[in-house]
N, C-alpha and C positions, 0 to 999 in steps of 0.2 A: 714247034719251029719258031714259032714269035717270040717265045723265052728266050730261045738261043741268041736270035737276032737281037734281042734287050742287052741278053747279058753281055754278050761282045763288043755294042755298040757302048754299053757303059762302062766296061774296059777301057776302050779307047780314047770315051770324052776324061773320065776319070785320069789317064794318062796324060793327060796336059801339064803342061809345066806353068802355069799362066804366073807365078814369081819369078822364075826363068826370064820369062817374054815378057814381064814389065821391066824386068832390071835390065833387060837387055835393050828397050826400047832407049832405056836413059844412059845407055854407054856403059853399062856398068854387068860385071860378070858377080853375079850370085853366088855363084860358088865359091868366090875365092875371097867373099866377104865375111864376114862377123862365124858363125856355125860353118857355113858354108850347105846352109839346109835352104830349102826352095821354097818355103814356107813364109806367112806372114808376116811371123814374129821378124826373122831377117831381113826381109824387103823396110820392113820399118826401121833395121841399122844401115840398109842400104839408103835408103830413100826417103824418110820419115814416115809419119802415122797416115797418110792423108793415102800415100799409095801401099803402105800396110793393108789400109781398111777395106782399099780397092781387090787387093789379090785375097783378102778373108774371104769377100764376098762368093768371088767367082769359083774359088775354092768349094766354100758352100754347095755353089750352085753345081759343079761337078757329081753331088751325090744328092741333091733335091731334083735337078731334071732327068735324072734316069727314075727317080721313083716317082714322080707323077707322071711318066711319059709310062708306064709299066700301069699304071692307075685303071684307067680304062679295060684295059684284060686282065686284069686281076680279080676287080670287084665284082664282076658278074660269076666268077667262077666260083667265088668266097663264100657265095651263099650255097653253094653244095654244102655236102650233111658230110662230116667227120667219115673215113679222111681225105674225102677230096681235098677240105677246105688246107688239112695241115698242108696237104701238099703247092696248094696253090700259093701259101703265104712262105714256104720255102724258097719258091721259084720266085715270089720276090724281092725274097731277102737276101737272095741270091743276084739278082739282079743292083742291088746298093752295096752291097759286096766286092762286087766287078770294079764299080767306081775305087772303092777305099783303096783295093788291092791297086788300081792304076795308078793313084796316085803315089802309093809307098813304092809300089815295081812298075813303074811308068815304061812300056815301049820305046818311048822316044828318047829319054833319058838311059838305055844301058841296063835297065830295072835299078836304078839307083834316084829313088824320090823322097818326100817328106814323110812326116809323123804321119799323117792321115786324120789328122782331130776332126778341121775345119771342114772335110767331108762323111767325117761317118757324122756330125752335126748335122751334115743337109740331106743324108741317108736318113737320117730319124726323123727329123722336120718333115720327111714326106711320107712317111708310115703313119699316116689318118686311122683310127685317133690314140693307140696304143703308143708308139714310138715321141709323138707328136709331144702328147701331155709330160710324158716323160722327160723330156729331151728339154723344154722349158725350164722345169725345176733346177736340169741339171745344169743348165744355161746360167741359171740366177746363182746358183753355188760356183760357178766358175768367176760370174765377174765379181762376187762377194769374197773368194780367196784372192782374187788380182788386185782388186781395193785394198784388202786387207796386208797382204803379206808381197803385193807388187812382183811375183815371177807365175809368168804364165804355165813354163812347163806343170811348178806346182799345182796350178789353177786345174791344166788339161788333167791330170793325174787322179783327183779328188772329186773331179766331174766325172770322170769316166767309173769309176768305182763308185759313185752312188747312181747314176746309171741305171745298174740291174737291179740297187735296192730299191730305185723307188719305184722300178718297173713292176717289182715282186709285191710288195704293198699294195701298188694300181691292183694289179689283178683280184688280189684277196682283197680287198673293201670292198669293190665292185660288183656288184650280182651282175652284171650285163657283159663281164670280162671271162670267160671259162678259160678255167688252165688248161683243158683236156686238147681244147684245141689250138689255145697260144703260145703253149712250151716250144715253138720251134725261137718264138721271139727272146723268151730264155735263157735259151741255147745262145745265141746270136750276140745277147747284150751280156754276155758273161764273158765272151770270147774280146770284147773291148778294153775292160782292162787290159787282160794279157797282153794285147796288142799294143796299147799306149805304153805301159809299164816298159815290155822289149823296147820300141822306139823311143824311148825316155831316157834310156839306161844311162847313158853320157852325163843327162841333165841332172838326174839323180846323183850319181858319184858329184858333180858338183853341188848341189844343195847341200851334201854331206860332210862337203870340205868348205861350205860358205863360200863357194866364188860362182854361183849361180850368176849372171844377169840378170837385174832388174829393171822392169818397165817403170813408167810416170815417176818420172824421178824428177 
């Protein structure tokens, strides 16, 4: 019953529009700006980098406080023997799930929301210490492709696809990492691409015809 209450309650906070409600604070309708996506990257054409970096955050924060608010009944169930355990790390990953999904199919938006980057980020940032280490690396490869080649969508694309490679490595160097019982996390970081890649698809067709948008220009 407490899982259920996580996951629906991360549903909902996930479903916030908080690019929405800064653009809206400033007069200004999101939608009908730059993408017309609800996401960072536009509050930054709407408003500049300062309230960009604001709605990153809270974005984040959408899929980081459902997984430490899930932390506490999780971790004591984690130490069950195989398969409790796979199951318990389901029902959390089910729980950052809830958020990603609110934010691409938002409630309160119609289910018409963003990519989902900036919170399956704060999904993984709170998955201690599997997701966690992971998610850094891929962190550093994002803002190393936005230095480098200046379009984020690219950045998100290239992040999220090495993702499960270096999640897949962690496990195997690691003696203190069992597959047997983290293949649900696997499962979970392999379904990222897919998901970015579909919500990219627009961005894509223009990096292909070179009229992507670029940042720090």
């Amino acid at each position: 019953m407490i899982f259920i209450i996580l996951i629906s309650g991360s549903y909902l906070f996930g479903s916030i529009p908080f690019g929405l409600l800064i653009a809206k604070a400033k007069g200004k309708d999101l939608r009908s700006i730059g993408s017309g996506n609800i996401g960072a990257t536009n509050v930054a054409r709407a408003l500049g980098r300062r309230w960009a970096y604001l709605c990153f955050l809270l974005d984040v924060m959408k899929g980081l406080v459902p997984m430490l608010a899930t932390r506490p009944f999780a971790i004591p169930l984690s130490t069950d023997s195989y398969p409790e355990r796979v199951v318990v790390l389901w029902l959390w990953l089910l729980v950052g799930c809830a958020a990603v999904v609110g934010h691409i199919f938002p409630i309160y938006l119609k289910f018409k929301g963003g990519k989902g980057v900036a919170t399956s980020l704060g999904v993984a940032l709170g998955l201690w210490p599997y997701y966690t280490i992971c998610a850094s690396f891929a962190l550093a490869i994002w803002a190393v492709v936005v230095l480098i080649w200046r379009y984020v969508s690219l950045a998100s694309i290239v992040a999220s696809i090495a993702f499960p490679i270096i999640l897949l490595l962690a496990i195997i160097l690691s003696p203190d990492w069992d597959f047997v019982s983290l293949w649900p996390l696997l499962i979970t970081a392999s379904a990222i691409p897919l998901m970015v890649i579909i919500r990219h698809r627009e961005n894509i067709k223009r990096l292909i015809a070179g009229t992507e948008n670029k940042i720090l220009k």
